[in-house]
N, C-alpha and C positions, 0 to 999 in steps of 0.2 A: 504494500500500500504506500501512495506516495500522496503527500497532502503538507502547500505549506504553513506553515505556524498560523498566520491570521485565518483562515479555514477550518481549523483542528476543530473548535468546539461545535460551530454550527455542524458539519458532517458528523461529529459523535452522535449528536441530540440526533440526525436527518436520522440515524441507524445506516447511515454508508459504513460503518467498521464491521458489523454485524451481517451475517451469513445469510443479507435478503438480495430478493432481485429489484433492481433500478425502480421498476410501477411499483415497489414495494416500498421502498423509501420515503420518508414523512416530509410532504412538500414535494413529492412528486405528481407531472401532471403533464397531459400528453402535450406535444406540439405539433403546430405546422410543420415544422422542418422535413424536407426528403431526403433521400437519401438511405444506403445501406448501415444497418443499426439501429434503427425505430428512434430517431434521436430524442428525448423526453426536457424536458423541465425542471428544474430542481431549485425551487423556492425556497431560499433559507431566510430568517427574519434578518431587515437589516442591512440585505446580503445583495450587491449585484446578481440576478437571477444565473443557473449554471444550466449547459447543455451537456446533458449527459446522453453518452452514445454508445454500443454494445459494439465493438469493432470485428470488423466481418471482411473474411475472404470477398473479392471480385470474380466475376466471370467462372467459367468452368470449376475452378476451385472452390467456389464459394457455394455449389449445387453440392459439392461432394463433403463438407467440412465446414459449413455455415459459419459458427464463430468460434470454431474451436481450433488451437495451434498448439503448436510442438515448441515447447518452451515459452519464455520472457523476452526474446529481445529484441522480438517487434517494438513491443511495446516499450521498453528501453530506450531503440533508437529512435524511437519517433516523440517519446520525452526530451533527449536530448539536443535532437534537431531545433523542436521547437525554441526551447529555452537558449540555443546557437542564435537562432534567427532572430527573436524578439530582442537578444543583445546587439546583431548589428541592425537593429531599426526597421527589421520587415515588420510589416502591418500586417500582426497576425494575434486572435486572443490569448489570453494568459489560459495557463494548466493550473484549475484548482484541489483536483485530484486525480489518481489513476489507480486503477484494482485491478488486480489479478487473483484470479480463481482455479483454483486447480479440482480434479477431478482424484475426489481418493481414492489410493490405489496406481493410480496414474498419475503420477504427480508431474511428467511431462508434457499433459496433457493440459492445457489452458483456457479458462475465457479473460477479457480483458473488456472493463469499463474504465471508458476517459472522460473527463469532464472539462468543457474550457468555459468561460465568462461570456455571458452572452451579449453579442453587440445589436443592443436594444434597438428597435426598430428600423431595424434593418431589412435588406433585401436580397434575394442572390441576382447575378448580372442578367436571366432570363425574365425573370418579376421587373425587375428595372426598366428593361427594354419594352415590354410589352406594354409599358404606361406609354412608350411615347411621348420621351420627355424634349424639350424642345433642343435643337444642333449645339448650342454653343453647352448644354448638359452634359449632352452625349459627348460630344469631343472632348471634356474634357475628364470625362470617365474614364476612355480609350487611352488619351495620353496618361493620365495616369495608371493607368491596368500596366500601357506599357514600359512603360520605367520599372514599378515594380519587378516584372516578370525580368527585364532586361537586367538589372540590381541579381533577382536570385540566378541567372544563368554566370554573371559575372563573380559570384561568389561559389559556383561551384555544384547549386542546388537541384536536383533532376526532380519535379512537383509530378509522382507518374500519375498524379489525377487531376490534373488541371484542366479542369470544364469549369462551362461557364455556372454551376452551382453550386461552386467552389471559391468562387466569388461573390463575397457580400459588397453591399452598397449602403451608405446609410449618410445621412446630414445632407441630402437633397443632391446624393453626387460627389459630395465633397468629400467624403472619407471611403476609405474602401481595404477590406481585409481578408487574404488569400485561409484559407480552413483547410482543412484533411488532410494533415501530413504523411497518415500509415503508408509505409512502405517507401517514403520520397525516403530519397538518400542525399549527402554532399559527398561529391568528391574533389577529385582536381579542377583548379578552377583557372579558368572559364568552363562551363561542361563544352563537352566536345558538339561539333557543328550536329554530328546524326541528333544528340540529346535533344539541343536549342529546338531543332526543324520536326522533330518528333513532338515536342510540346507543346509547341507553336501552333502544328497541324493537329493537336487534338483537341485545343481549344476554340479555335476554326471551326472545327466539325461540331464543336456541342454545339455551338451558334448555327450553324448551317443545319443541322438536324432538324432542329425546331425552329426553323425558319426563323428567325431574331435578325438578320442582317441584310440588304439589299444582294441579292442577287449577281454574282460576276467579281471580278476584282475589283471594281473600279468602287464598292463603298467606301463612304468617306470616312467612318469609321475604323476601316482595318487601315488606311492611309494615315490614319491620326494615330493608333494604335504602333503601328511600322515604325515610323519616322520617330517615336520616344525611343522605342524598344533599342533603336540602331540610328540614328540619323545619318549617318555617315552609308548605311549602306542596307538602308530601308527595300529598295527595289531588289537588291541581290537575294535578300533574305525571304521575302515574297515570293520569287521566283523558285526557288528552292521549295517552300511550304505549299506551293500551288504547285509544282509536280508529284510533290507525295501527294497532297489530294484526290488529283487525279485520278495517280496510280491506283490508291485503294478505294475509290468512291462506290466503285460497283461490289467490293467486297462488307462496307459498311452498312450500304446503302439495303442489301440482305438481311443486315442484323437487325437492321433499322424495322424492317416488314416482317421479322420474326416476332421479334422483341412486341411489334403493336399486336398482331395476332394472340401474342401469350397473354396479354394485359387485355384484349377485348375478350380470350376465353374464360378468363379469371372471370371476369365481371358477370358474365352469365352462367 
């Protein structure tokens, strides 16, 4: 269990020290939020509200193994990243606790509950965008989205899930902070060109998915987004993320009509 000092007591009293599940927790309460892990609410008196999240395999893995792992140091390194990052000035929330739960008997056998500070009335980048907020908003969401991201490539950071609901928004545009570190790593920095162009295009694509962005190269947006990221070599960098595009658009673009098929057979 990791929890720092000004937290201790409210989390004793929530019963987070004690052997319950998260909707079990006093002051707990569901949310809006999406995403993998049911992310929840965790209202302590007093207290900046906390998002607590059950962390969870992606993709194929996470059909076979939901939210259970082979040891701590997922969970470890993505304590540590954060707490890396928020040192050097990324806009990312604070960690007010993190659990680990082991399975008896299998004591390599793990769940893992994280909790960060929730940045009140906020939005993620697809909620934002679907208000339609008016050019000089947008541009300067984009410029800023792109600095950030340009900052984590320049320090080393490979974000493997940066979509756009990964991205909060919140003070009308004016603040904005990157979420879901599991699994991102830092290495040598600058990350290498495949990493930059990989993360670049997968941020692309949440937007393109859900149709959030004008159509073609030419929005003003990804131009305002480019030229932060890289100004010096905004076109090169485009050029590069729009042939991976391409490349994979008919292979996404399958998951894309799976994916909707699986959520409309749910629903009925």
């Amino acid at each position: 269990m990791y929890a720092p000092e000004p937290w201790l007591a409210g989390l004793r009293a929530a019963g987070v020290f004690e052997a319950r599940e998260p909707e079990d927790f006093e002051g707990s309460v569901e949310s809006s939020y999406e995403g993998r892990g049911s992310p929840r609410l965790l209202l302590l008196p007093g207290a900046v509200p906390l998002v607590v999240k059950t962390l969870r395999h992606g993709g194929l893995l996470g059909r076979i193994l939901g939210p259970w792992y082979f040891g701590a140091r997922r969970l470890r390194n993505t304590l540590a990243l954060i707490e890396e990052l928020r040192h050097e000035g990324v806009p990312t929330p604070a960690v007010a606790f993190a659990r680990v739960r082991r399975v008896r008997g299998l004591s390599f056998l793990c769940r893992f509950e994280l909790a960060t500070e929730q940045i009140v009335a906020s939005k993620h980048l697809l909620q934002f965008l679907r208000e339609q907020p008016p050019w000089n908003v947008r541009r300067r969401v984009a410029e800023h989205l792109g600095r950030v991201v340009g900052n984590l490539h320049r320090l080393g950071v490979d974000h493997r899930d940066l979509n756009a609901r990964n991205v909060l928004i919140s003070d009308q545009g004016a603040t904005l902070h990157i979420i879901d570190w599991e699994g991102s790593v830092r290495g040598a920095a600058p990350v290498s060109e495949q990493i930059a162009v990989s993360n670049l295009e997968r941020l692309h694509r949440s937007l393109e998915k859900n149709q959030a962005l004008p159509t073609g190269t030419r929005g003003r947006e990804v131009w305002a987004f480019m030229r932060a990221y890289d100004q010096a070599a905004a076109r090169d960098w485009w050029t590069k993320v729009d042939e991976k595009r391409r490349r994979t658009r008919g292979f996404h673009r399958w998951g894309w009509v799976l994916a909707g098929r699986r959520r409309r057979e749910a629903r009925n």
